[in-house]
C-alpha positions as CSV (number, residue, x, y, z in Angstrom):
1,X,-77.4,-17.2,30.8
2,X,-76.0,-19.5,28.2
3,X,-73.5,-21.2,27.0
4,X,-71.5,-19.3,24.1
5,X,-72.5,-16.1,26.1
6,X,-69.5,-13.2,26.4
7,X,-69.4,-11.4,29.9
8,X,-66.7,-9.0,31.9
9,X,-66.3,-8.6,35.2
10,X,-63.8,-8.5,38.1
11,X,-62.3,-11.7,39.8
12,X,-63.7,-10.3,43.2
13,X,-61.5,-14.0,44.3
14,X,-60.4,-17.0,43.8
15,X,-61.1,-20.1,45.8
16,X,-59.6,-23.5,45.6
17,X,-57.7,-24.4,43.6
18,X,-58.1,-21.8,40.9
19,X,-61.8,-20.7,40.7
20,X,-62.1,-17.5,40.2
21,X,-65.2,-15.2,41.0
22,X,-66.7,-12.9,39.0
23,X,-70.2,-11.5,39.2
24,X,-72.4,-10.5,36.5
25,X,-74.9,-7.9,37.4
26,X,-77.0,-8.2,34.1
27,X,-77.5,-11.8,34.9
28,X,-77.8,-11.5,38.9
29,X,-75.2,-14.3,39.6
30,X,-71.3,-15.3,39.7
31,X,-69.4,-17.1,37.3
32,X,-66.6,-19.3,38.0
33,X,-63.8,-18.5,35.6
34,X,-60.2,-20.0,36.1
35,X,-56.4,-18.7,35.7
36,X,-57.2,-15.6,36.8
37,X,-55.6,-13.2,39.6
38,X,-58.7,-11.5,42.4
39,X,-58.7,-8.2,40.8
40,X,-58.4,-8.5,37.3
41,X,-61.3,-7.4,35.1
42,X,-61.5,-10.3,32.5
43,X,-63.1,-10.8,29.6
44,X,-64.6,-14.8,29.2
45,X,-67.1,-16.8,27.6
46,X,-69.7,-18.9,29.4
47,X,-68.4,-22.8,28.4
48,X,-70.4,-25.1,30.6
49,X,-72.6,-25.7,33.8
50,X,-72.1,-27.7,36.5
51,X,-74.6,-28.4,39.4
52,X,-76.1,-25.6,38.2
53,X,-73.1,-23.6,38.4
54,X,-72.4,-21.3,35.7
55,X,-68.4,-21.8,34.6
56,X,-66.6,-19.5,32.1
57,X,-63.2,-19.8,30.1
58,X,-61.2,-16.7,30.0
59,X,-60.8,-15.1,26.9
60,X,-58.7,-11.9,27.7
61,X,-57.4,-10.2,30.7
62,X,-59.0,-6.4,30.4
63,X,-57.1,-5.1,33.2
64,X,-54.5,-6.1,35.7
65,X,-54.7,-6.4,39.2
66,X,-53.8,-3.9,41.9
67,X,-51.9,-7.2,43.4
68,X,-50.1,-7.9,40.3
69,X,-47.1,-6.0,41.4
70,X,-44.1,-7.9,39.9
71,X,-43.7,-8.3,35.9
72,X,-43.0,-12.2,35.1
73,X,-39.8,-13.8,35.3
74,X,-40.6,-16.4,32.7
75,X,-40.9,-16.0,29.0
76,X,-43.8,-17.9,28.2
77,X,-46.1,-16.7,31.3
78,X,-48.7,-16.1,31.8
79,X,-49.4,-18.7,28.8
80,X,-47.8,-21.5,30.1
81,X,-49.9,-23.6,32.6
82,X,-46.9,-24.5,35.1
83,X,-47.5,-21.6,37.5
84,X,-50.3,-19.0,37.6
85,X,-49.1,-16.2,40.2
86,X,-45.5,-15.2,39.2
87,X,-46.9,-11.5,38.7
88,X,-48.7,-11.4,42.6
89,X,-46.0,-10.6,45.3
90,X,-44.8,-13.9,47.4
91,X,-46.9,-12.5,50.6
92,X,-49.7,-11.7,48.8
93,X,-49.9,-15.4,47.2
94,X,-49.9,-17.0,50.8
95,X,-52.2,-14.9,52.1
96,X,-54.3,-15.8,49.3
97,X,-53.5,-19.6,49.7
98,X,-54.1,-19.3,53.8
99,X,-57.6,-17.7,53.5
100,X,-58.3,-20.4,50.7
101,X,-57.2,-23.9,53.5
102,X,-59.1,-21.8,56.4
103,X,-62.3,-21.5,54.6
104,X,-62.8,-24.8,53.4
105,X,-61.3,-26.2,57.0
106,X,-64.0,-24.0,58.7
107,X,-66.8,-25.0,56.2
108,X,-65.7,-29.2,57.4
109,X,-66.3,-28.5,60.8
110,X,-69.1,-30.0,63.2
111,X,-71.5,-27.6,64.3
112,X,-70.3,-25.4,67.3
113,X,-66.7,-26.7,66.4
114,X,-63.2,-24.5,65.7
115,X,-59.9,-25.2,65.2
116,X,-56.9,-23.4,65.7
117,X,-55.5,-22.0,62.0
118,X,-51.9,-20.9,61.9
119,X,-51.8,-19.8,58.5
120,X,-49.1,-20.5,56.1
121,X,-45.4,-21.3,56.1
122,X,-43.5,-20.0,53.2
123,X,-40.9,-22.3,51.0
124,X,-37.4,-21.1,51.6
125,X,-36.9,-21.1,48.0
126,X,-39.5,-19.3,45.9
127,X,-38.2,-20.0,42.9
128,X,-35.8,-22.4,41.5
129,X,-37.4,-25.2,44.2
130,X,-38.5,-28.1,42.2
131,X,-36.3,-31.3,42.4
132,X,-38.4,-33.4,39.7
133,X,-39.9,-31.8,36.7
134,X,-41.9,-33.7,33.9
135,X,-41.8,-32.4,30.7
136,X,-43.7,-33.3,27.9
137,X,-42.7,-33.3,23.8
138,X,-45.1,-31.7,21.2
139,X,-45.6,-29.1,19.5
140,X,-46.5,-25.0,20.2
141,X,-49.4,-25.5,17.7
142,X,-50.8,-27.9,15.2
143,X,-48.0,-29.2,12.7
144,X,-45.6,-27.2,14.5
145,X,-41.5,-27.3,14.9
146,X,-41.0,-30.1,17.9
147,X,-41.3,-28.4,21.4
148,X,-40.3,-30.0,24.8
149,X,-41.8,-28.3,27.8
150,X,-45.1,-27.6,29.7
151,X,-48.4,-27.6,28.0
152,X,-50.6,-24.1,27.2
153,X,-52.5,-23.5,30.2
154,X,-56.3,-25.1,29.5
155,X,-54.7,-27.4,26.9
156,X,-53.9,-30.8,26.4
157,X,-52.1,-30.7,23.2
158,X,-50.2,-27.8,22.9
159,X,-46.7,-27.8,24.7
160,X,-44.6,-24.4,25.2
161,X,-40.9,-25.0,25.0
162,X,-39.8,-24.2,28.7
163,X,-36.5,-23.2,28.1
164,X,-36.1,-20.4,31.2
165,X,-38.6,-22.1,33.8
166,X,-38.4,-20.6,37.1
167,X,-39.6,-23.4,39.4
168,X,-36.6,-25.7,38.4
169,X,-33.1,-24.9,39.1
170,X,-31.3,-23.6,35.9
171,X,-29.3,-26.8,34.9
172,X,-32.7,-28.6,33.7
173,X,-33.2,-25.6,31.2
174,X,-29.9,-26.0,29.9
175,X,-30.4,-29.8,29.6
176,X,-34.0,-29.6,28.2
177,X,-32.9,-27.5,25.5
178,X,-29.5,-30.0,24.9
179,X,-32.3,-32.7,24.6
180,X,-34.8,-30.7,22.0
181,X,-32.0,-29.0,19.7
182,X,-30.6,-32.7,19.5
183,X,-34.2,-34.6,18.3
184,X,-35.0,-31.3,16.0
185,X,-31.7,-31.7,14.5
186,X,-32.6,-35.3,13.9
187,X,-36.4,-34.6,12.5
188,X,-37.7,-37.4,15.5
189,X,-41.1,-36.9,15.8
190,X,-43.4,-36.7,19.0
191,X,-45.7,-39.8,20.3
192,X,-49.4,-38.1,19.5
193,X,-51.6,-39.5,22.1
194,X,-55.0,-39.4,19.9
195,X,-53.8,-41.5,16.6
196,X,-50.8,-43.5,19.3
197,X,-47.9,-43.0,17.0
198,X,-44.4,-40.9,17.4
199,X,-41.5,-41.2,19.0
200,X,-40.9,-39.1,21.5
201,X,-42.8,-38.4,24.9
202,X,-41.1,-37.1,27.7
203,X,-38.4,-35.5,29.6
204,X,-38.5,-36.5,33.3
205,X,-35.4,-34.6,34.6
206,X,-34.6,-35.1,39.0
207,X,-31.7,-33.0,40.8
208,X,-30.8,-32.9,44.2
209,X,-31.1,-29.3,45.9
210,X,-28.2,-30.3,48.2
211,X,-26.4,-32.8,46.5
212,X,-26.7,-31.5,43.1
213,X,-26.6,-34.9,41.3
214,X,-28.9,-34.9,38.2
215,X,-30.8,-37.6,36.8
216,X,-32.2,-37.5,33.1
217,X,-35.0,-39.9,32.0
218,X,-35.4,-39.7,28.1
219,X,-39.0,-41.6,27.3
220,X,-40.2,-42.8,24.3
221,X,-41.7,-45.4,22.6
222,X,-40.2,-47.9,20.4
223,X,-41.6,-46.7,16.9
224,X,-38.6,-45.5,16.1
225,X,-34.8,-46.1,16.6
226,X,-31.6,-43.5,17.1
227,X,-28.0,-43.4,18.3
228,X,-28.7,-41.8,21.4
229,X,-24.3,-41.9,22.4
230,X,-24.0,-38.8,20.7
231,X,-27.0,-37.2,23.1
232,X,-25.5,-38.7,25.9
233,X,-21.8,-36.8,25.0
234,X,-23.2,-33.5,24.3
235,X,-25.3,-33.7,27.9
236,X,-21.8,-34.3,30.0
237,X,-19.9,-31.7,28.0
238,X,-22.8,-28.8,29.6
239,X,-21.6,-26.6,31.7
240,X,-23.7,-27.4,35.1
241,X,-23.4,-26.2,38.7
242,X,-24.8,-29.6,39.5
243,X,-23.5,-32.9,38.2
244,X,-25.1,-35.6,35.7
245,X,-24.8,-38.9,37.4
246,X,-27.1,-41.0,35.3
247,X,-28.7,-40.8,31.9
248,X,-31.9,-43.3,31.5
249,X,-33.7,-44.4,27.8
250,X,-37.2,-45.3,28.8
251,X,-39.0,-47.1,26.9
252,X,-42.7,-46.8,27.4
253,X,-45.2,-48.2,24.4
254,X,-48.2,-47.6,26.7
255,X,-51.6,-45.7,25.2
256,X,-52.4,-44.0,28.3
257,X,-50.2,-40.6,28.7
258,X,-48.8,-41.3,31.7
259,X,-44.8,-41.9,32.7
260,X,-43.8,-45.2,33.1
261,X,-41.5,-47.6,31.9
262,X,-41.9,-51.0,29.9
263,X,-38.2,-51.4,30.2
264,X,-35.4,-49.0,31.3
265,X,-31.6,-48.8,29.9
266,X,-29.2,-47.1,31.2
267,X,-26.9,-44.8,28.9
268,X,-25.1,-43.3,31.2
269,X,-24.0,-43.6,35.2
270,X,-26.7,-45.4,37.7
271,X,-30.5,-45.2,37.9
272,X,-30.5,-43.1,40.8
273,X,-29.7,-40.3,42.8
274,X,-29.1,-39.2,46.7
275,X,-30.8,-36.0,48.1
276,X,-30.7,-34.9,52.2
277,X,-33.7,-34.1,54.0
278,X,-32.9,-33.0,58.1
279,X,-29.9,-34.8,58.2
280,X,-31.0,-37.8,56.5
281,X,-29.5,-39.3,53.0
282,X,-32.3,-40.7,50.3
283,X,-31.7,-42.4,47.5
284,X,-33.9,-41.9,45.3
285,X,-35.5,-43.7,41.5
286,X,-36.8,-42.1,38.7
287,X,-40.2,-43.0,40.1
288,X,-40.3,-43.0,43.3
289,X,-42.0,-40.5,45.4
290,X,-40.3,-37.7,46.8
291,X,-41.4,-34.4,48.0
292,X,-40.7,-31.9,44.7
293,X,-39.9,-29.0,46.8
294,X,-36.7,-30.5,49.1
295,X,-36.6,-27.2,51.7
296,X,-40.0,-27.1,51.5
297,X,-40.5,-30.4,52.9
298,X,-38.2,-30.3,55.7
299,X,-40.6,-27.1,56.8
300,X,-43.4,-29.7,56.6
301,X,-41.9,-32.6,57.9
302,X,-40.2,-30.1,61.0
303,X,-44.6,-29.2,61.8
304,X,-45.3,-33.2,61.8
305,X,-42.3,-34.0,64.2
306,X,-43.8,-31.0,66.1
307,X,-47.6,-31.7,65.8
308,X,-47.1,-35.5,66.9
309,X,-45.3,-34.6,70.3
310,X,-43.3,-37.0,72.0
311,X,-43.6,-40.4,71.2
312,X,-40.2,-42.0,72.5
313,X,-42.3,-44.9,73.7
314,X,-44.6,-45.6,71.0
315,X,-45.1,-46.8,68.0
316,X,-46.1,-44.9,64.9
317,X,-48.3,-46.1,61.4
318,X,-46.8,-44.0,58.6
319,X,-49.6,-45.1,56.1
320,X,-49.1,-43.8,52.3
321,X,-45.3,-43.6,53.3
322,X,-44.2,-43.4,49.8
323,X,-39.9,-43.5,50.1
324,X,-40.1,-43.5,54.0
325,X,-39.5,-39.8,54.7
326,X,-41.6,-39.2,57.2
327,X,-41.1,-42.6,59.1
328,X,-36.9,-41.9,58.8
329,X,-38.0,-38.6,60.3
330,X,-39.7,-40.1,63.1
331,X,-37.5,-43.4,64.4
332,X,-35.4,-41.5,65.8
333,X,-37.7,-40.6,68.6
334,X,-40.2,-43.3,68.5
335,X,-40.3,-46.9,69.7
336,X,-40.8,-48.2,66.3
337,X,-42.5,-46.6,62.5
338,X,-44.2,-48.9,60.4
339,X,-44.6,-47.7,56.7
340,X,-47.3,-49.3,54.5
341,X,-46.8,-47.8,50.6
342,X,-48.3,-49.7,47.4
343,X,-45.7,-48.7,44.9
344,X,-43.2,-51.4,45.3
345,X,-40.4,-49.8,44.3
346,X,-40.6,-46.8,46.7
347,X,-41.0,-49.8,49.3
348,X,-37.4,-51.1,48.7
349,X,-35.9,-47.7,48.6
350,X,-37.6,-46.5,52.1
351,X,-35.7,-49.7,52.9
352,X,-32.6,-49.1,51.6
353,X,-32.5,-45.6,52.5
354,X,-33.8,-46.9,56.3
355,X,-30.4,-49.3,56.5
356,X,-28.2,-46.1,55.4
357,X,-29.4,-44.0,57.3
358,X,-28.5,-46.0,60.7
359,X,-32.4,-46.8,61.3
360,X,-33.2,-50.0,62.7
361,X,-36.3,-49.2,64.2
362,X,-38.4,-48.5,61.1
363,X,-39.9,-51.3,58.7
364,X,-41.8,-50.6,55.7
365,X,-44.8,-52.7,54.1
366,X,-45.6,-53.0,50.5
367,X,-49.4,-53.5,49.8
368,X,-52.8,-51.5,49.8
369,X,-53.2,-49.6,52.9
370,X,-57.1,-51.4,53.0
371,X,-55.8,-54.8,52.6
372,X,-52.2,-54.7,54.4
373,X,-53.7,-53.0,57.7
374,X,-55.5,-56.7,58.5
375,X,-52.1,-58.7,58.6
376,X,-50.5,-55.9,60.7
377,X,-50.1,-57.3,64.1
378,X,-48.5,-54.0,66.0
379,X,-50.9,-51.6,67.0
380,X,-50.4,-48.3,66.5
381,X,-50.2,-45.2,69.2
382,X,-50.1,-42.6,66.5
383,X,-51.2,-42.0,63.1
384,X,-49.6,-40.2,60.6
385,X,-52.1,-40.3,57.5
386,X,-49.9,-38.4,54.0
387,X,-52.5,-40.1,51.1
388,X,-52.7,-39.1,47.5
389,X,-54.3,-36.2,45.9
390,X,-57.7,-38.0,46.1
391,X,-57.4,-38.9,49.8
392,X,-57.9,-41.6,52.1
393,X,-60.0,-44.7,50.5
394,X,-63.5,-44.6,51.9
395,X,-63.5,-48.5,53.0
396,X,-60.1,-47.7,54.3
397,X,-60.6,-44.5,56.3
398,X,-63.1,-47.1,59.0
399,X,-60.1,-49.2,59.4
400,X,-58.1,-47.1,60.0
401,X,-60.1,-45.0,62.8
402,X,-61.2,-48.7,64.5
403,X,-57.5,-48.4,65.8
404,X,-58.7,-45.6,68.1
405,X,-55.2,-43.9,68.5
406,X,-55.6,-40.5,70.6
407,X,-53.4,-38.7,68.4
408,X,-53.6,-38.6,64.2
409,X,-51.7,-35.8,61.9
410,X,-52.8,-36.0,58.3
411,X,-50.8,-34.6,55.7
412,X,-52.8,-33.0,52.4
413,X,-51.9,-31.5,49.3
414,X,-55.5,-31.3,48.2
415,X,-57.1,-29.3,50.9
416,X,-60.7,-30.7,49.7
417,X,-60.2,-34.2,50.1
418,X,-58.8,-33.7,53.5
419,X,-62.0,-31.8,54.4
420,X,-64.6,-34.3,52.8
421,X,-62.3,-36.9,54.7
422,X,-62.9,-34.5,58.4
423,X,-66.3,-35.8,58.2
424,X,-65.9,-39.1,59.1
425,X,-63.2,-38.2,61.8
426,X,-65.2,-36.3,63.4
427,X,-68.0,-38.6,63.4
428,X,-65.8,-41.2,64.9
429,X,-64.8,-38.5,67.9
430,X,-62.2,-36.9,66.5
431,X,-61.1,-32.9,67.0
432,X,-59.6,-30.8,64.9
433,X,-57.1,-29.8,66.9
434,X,-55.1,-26.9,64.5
435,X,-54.1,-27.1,61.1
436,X,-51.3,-24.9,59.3
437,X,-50.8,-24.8,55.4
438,X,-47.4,-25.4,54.0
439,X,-46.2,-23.8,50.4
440,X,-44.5,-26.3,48.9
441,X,-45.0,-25.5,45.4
442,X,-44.9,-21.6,45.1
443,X,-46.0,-19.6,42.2
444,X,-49.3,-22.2,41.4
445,X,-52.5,-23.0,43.1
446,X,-51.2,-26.0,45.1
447,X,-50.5,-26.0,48.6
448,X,-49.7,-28.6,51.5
449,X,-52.1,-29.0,55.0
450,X,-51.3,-30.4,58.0
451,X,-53.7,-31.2,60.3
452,X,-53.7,-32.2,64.0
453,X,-56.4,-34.2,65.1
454,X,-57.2,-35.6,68.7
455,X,-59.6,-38.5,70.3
456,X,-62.0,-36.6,72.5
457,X,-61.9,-38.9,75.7
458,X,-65.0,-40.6,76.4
């Protein structure tokens, strides 16, 4: 087999995140090719090899599944790399997503070890569920008309106009396409991340599922200059269900592609917004972490209250707290919650949010979990671990077991770093007690795990 080759073959599955099998019998071995469905016969071309694993990028889908049983709701799938399993029934996409967090919790286990798996708990909203959505200015294809949306599934350039997303609740749509008719009308261009000039970069758009209060972050760099008032009338005379209660210009001159600000004016209203999780009030910041998916976390956050048992007594580490949901959960039936988050900002908002919400027992730490766990005096009785996409810090992880708590619940939205992470638990006599996947972010590869894990006594 080589690279440039052309192949068919049927996605027999797909394992995490989006690797799809297929097995070609002239060449005696499998193929991983992504964005596909288990079931479809696809057409792709061998691209690269990695540790001697052969990898293909789809060309053509041949024929559909026998699970694609729904036609797509969206007019730009299955193009569009924001969601990959509109077509697949909702069931059929957590079944696939349970068997996916089972296998590779099974394949971290110690030898003669189990677990108890109790599968996957589905988002009360399937659609319509994100509260944050990122969207990106370019163009559909080189030297295109300006587009403002999500970016062509396997691209980094190319950026479909999302104008009827699904995942988002239909008052972005109608503000994302306020936002593009207004710069096309005005010839701005878009910041071009290879040559770093342009003007515009992103929409980062945040509403409330309960509250309905909308906050719009326009981004772009300072190479050029417009009178954004108009832009600013024509988004409060839409016709919304929820309500526009700030309007943000972000500047942002960095060369990376990332979101962030260099400095942040506000056009219109405040620079926040409140949403309500189980009975608790957030504010929250245009960048400061909050689950996307508001129903769907109050599913997850319901399992951790469950999973950690009673704690009236104790007190609790909420390390990677991010805005302090989990620890505002918590005080009210613990002794005291101590939340260590680096980002500064979501630091003083758990604080803030802490003090409305009544909480007097909770008290949040800004710093590196590595670095901030030395100064801690408190020692914890329970650990609630929610880390980044990468996981927990390898010099951290030792610190953080030397506290010898009998009980830990680790929260994952990449199922392979919490399993690479299991290794060292275990090694350090920890169980897996049981572990349940949570579908926060329907219709694409990602899912939620939360696993209980328990000091064998010596």
């Amino acid at each position: 087999m080589k690279k440039g080759q052309i192949f068919e073959g049927i996605i027999e599955k797909v394992e995490f995140p989006n690797k799809g099998k297929v097995y070609v019998p002239e060449e005696d071995r499998y193929v991983i090719v992504k964005n596909g469905i288990p079931g479809q016969k696809v057409k792709f071309i061998v691209n690269k090899f990695k540790s001697g694993n052969a990898e293909g990028r789809l060309l053509e889908v041949l024929e559909k599944s026998e699970k694609e049983t729904r036609t797509p709701v969206c007019s730009i799938f299955p193009a569009c790399g924001g969601c990959m399993y509109q077509t697949m029934s909702y069931e059929d996409q957590m079944q696939m997503k349970g068997e996916q967090v089972r296998e590779i919790l099974e394949s971290a286990m110690a030898p003669g070890k189990t677990f108890t798996f109790e599968g996957v708990k589905a988002s009360p909203k399937e659609f319509g569920y994100r509260n944050k959505m990122e969207f990106s200015f370019g163009d559909e294809y080189k030297d295109g008309p300006l587009s403002l949306g999500l970016h062509k599934k396997g691209s980094t350039y190319d950026v479909l106009t999302a104008s009827d997303c699904k995942l988002v609740h239909q008052d972005m749509n109608k503000i994302l396409m306020c936002v593009l008719e207004y710069f096309q009308n005005l010839g701005a261009s878009y910041y071009k991340k290879m040559q770093h000039i342009g003007y515009l970069r992103h929409l980062l758009l945040r509403r409330g599922d309960t509250t309905g209060e909308i906050l719009i972050n326009l981004v772009t760099t300072t190479q050029e200059n417009y009178d954004l008032t108009p832009l600013v009338e024509q988004l409060l005379a839409l016709q919304l269900e929820g309500k526009i209660v700030g309007i943000l210009h972000i500047l942002n001159d960095s060369l990376s592609d990332v979101v962030q600000s260099d400095e942040t004016k506000v056009l219109y209203g405040q620079d926040f917004f409140y949403e309500n999780l189980l009975g608790l009030e957030f504010k929250i910041t245009p960048f400061s972490f909050f689950q996307p998916n508001s129903r769907g976390a109050e599913v997850l956050y319901t399992i951790v209250r469950d999973y950690i048992g009673d704690i009236h007594d104790m007190t609790v580490f909420d390390l990677f707290s991010g805005t302090g949901t989990i620890s505002q959960v918590l005080a009210p039936v613990a002794k005291e919650v101590i939340g260590v988050e680096i980002i500064e900002e979501a630091v003083e908002a758990a604080k803030e949010n802490a003090a409305r919400n009544g909480l007097e027992n909770c008290r949040f730490i800004a710093g590196d979990v590595f670095k901030v766990l030395d100064d801690i005096e408190e020692k914890p009785d329970v650990i609630v671990l929610d880390p980044p996409r990468d996981g927990i810090h390898p010099k951290a992880l030792p610190k953080i077991l030397d506290y010898g708590v009998d009980t830990i619940v680790y929260i994952s939205c990449k199922v392979t770093s919490l399993a690479r992470d299991l290794a060292m638990f275990q090694a350090r006599g920890y169980e897996v007690v049981k572990a349940v996947a949570v579908d926060q972010f329907c219709e694409t590869v990602h899912v939620e795990t939360v696993c209980l894990l328990s000091r064998k006594e010596k």
